[in-house]
C-alpha positions in Angstrom: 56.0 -104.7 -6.9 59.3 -105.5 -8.7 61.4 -102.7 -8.3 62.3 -104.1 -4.3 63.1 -107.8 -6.0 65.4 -105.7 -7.9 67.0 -103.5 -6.4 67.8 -106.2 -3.5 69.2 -108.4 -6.9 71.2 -105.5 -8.4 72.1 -104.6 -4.7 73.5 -108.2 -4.0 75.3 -109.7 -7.4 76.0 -106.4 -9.0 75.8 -106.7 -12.9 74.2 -103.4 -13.2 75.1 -103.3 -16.5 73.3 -106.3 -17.1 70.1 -105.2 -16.4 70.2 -101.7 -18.2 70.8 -103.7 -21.4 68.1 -106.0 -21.0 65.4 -103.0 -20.8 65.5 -101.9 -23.9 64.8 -105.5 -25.0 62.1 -105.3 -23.0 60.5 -102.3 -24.4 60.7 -103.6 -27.8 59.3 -106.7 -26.7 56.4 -105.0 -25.2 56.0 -102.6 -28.1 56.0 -105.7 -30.5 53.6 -107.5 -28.8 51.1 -104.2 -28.6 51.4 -104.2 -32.6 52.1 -107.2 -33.9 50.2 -109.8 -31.4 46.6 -111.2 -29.9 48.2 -111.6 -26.4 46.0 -110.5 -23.9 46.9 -106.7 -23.2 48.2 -107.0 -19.4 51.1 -109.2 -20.9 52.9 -106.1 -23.0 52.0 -104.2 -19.8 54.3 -106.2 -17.5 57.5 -106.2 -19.5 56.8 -102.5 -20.0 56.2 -102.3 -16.4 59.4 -104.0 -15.9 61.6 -102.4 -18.7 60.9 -98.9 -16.2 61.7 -100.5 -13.1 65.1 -101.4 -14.9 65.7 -98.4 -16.3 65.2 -96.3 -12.9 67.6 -99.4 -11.0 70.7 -97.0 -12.1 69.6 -93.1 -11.3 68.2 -94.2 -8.1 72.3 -95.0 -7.1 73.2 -92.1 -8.9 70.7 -90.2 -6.6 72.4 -91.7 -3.8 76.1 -91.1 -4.8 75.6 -87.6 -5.4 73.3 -86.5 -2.3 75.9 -86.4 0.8 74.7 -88.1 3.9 72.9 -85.7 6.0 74.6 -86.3 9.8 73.7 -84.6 13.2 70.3 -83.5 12.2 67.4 -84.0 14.3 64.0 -83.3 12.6 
């Protein structure tokens, strides 16, 4: 349910960058919380969750770079 919210925010301000360094923090945030925590487990799940929404934000543009544009073609 993210991954739009994202994409529309890396799509708008940019800072790609940005959010590819925050998902590692993420993982280990979630990973720590798993091991080392009482929260309830759905809370690790979300910033997992979220840590692979970030990380796909940058191959999905990839994707789109390297696929040319497919004009004239009626289905």
């Amino acid at each position: 349910m993210l991954a739009p919210v994202l994409g529309y925010a890396v799509d708008r301000w940019g800072h790609r960058f940005h959010y590819v360094a925050l998902a590692p923090l993420l993982w280990i945030t979630s990973c720590s919380l798993i091991g080392y925590s009482d929260a309830h487990p759905l809370v690790p799940l979300v910033f997992a969750s979220l840590a692979g929404v970030i990380n796909g934000a940058p191959l999905r543009e990839w994707q789109r770079r390297l696929r040319p544009p497919v004009v004239g073609v009626v289905a």
